[in-house]
N, C-alpha and C positions, 0 to 999 in steps of 0.2 A: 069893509070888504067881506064877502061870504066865505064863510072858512071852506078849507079844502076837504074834498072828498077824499074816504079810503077807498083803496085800491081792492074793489069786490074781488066776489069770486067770477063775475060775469066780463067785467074787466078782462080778467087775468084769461079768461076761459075765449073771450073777443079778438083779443092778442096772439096767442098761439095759433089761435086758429089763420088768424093775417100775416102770420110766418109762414104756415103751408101751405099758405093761399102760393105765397113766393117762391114754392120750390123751385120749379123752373127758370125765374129768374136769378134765383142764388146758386143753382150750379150751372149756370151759365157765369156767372163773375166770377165764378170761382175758378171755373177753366180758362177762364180770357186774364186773369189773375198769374195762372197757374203757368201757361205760357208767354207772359210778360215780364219775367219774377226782374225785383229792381234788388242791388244792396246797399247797405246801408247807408243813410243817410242820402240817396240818391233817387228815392220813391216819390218820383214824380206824377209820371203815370198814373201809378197807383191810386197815389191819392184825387189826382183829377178825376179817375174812375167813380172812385169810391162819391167823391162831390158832385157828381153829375148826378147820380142815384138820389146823392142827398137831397140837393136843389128841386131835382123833380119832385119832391116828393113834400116841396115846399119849406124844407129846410135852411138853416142860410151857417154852412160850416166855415169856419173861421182856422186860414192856417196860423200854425206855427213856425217859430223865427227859420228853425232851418227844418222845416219838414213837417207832414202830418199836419193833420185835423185836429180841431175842438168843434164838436157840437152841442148844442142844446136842445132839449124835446122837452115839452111842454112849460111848465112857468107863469099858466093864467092863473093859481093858486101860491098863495104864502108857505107853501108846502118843505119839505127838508129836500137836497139833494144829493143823488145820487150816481156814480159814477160806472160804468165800462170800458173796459179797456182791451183792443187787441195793436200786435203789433204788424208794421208791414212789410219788412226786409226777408230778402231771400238769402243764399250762403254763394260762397265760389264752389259750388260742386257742379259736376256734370249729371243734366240730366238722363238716366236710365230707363224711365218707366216704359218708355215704346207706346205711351199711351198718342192717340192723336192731336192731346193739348198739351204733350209737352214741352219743355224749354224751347222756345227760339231763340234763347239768348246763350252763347258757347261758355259753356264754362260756370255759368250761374243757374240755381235749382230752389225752388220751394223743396230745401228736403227736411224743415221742420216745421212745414202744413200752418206757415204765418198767411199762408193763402185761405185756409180756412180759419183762421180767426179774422183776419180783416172782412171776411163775407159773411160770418157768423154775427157780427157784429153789425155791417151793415144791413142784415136781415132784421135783428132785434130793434136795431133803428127804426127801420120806414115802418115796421109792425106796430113802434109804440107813437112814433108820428101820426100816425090813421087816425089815433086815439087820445090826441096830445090835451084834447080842452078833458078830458077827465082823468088827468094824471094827479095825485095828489101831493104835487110835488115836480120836481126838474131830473132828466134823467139826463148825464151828461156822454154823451162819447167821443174818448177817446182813441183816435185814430194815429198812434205813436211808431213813429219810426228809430230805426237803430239798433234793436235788441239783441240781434248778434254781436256786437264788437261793447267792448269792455271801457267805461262802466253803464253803458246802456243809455238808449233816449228816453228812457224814463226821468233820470234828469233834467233835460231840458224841458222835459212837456210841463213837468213841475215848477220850474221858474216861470214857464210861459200861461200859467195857472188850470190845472189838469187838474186841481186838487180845491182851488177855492172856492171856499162854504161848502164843501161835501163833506159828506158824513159818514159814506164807507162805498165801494168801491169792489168787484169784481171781475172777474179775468177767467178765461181756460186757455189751456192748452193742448194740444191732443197727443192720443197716447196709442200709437199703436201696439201696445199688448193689451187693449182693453175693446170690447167690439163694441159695434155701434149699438147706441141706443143706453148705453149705461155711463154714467160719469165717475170718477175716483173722487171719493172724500178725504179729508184728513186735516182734523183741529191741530193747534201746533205748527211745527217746521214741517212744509212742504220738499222743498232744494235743498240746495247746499250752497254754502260759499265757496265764490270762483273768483281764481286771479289770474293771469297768464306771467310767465315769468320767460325770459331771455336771458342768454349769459351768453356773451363772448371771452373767448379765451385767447391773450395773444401770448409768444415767446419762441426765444430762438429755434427755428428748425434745423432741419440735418440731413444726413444722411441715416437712411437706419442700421446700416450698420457702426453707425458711431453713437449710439443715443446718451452715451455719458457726455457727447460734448455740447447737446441739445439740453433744452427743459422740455423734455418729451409729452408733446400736449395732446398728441390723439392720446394716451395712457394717462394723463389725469385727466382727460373730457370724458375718459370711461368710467374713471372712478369717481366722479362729479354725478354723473347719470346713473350710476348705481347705489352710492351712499347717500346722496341728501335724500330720497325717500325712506330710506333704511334710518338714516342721524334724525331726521322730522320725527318720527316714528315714535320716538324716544326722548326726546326734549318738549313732545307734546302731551295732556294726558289722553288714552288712549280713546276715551270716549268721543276728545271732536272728531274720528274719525277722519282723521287726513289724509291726503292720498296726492302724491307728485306723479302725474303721470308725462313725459315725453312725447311731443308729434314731431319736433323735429331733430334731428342729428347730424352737423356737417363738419366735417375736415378732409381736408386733404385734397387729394387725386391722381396722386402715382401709388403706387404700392411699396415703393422702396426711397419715399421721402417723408421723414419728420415735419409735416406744414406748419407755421407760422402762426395760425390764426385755424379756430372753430368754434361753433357754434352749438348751442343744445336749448330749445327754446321746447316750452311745454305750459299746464296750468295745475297750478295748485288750488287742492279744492278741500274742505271741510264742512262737517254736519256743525257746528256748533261755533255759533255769530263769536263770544269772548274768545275764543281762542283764533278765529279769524283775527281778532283787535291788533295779535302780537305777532301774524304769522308774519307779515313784510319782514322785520326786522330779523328776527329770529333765521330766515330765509335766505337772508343777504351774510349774518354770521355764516352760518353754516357752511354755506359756499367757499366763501373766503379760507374759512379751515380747513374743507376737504382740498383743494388747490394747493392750498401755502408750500409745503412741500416740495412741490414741484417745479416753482419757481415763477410760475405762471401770470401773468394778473387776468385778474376777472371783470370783467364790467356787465355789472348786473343792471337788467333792468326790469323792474318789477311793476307790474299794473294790476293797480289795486280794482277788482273787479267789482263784485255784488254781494252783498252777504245772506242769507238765507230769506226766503221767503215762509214770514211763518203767520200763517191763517189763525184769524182772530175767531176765539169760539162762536159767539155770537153771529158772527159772519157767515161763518160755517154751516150754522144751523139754517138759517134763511136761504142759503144758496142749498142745500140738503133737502129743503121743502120745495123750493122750485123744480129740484128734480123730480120727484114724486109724485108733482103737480102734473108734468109736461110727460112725465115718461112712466111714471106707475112705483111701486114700494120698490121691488126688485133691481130698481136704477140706480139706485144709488149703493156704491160699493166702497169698500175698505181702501186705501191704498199707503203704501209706504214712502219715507223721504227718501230721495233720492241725492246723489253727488250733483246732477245738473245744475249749473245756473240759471237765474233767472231776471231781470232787472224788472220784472214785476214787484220784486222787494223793498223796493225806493216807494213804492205807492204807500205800500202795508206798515212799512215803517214810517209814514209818516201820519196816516189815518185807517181806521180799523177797515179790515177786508179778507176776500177769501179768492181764492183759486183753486178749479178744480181741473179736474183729467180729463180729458175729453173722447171718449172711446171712439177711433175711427176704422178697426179691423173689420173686414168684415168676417160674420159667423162660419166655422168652420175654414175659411180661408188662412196665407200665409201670416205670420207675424213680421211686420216690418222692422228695421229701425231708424231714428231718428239721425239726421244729418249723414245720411246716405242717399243716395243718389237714386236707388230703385225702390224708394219709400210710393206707396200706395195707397189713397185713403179710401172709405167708402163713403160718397156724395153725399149719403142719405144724412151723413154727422154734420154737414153745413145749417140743414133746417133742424138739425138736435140741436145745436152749438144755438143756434140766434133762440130760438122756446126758451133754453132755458137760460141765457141768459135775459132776455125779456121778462121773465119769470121774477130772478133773481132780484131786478130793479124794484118789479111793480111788489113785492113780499116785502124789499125790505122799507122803501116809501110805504107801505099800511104800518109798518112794526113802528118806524118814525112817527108818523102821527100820531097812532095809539098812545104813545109812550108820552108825546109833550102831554 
């Protein structure tokens, strides 16, 4: 067999260009995307979208047991492979934007721009498809659903083989504090570890003006919500950086009765995976102490979420040159870890890889934020997002073959 070719510079330069050959057709998916948003685990549409593009384009995408794609681009060479990944879920939020492609679905929102990674992605696809008989090497994409709910589909795409024979593996995500045209780097911990936690509290109710004859649980569901971030704090050492935050808080519904039963559900997050290792347990103590007193019982339920996403150097560097490739020296910029989750971490932990930021503000324009409802991107970040990832594949297939 004739061994495989590297991945030129004429290649790489043939490629990008066959991304913006697509612009028009990638913010078109991207709006028809944008206005269909599915949640998780329920991206059907979606994904039929997305394989209809594929198919065309002579592709042959292989779903997954409960959702998503696997595809393969090229593989007429012995070459190493390589892997992309975006996710396709949208959130329960209402859409805001007043844009004309917004939500038609009530109550559900692209408002973490997983519409621009599944099109960013589908764009680097059909661009390296064009080109597949001089790939030196198999560029895989994955098309993964579920990444909002805990502990993410990246699990299952991984049993469904998302990962085998690759050899490292790339992702963005966009970032509206960063404008178009520029991506965030960062060797090491990208995220942070997420868990979501729930506690129920039940015990005798009352009257309020009798609370000695109660176990007054709106007053230890206070002190439940105010001390375990406060007791964490301090049973942890201060560098994982943990943080309990609260979305939700319920009891009661008169003003002048002690309820029975409440609730305080939220997610604990940390920069540092070991201290992740112990936080369950340590999580469930904690609770049970601050209540005891009161007489209360607690029923805790803990979901063990994702733990950090941390970008392998080497990884780093080749995703760092694609951008510079695609977008010039000035594109590529610093960025810092963040508390987010990400179930892109299940990839990274299990084969080297990088993730970067994906600037979608436009210049001079509003700063968005993520998982709100009147989040805004700029289009132009769809054909940024597929270059460099396309990029990112065909850099790090030459570094591969160089290197055997």
């Amino acid at each position: 067999m004739t061994p495989p070719p590297t991945a030129t510079a004429d290649l790489a330069q043939a490629v990008v260009e066959g991304v913006r050959d697509r612009e028009e057709l990638l913010v078109e998916v991207r709006r028809d995307l944008h206005a269909h948003p599915e949640l998780s685990w329920s991206e059907h549409r979606t994904a039929a979208l997305v394989a209809k593009h594929l198919e065309h384009a002579g592709l042959d995408p292989r779903p997954m047991p409960r959702g998503g794609l696997l595809v393969e681009v090229g593989g007429a060479h012995d070459g190493p492979t390589v892997a992309l990944r975006a996710d396709l879920d949208a959130l329960p939020v209402e859409d805001r934007t007043g844009d004309p492609w917004a939500s038609t679905v009530p109550g559900v929102a692209h408002a973490c721009g997983h519409d621009v990674h599944t099109t960013a992605l589908l764009g680097a696809g059909l661009a390296l498809a064009a080109h597949a008989e001089r790939l030196p090497g198999r560029v895989r994409l994955v098309f993964q659903p579920a990444e909002e709910i805990m502990p993410g589909g990246a699990l299952m795409a991984i049993d469904a083989g998302a990962l085998d024979g690759v050899s490292r593996i790339f992702g963005l995500h966009v970032d509206p504090t960063l404008d178009v045209g520029t991506v965030g780097l960062r060797e090491g911990p990208l995220t942070g570890a997420a868990d979501h936690l729930d506690v129920v509290l039940t015990g005798k109710g009352g009257h309020t003006s009798r609370p000695h004859l109660t176990e007054d649980l709106t007053f230890a569901l206070g002190k439940l919500v105010t001390e375990l971030p406060a007791v964490l704090s301090r049973r942890l050492d201060p560098r994982a950086g943990a943080s309990v935050v609260w979305g939700l808080v319920q009891a009661g519904s008169a003003v002048n009765v002690i309820p029975s039963t409440g609730r305080a559900g939220g997610t604990v997050r940390m920069l540092d995976a070991v201290a992740w290792a112990d936080a369950e347990q340590l999580v469930s103590d904690i609770v049970a102490q601050i209540v005891e007193p009161y007489g209360v019982e607690p029923v805790i339920r803990y979901v063990r979420g994702v733990p950090p996403v941390v970008n392998e150097p080497r990884s780093t560097q080749l995703l760092g040159r694609a951008v510079r490739e695609v977008l010039g020296e000035e594109a590529a910029v610093g960025t810092t870890q963040s508390l987010g989750g990400e179930d892109f971490a299940w990839y990274v932990d299990t084969v080297p890889g990088a993730m970067g930021r994906l600037g979608v503000r436009t210049p001079g324009g509003p700063t968005y934020d993520l998982h709100q409802g009147d989040l805004r991107i700029d289009e132009r970040a769809t054909v940024v997002g597929a270059g460099v990832l396309a990029a990112a594949a065909l850099a790090s297939l030459a570094a591969e073959v160089t290197d055997r």
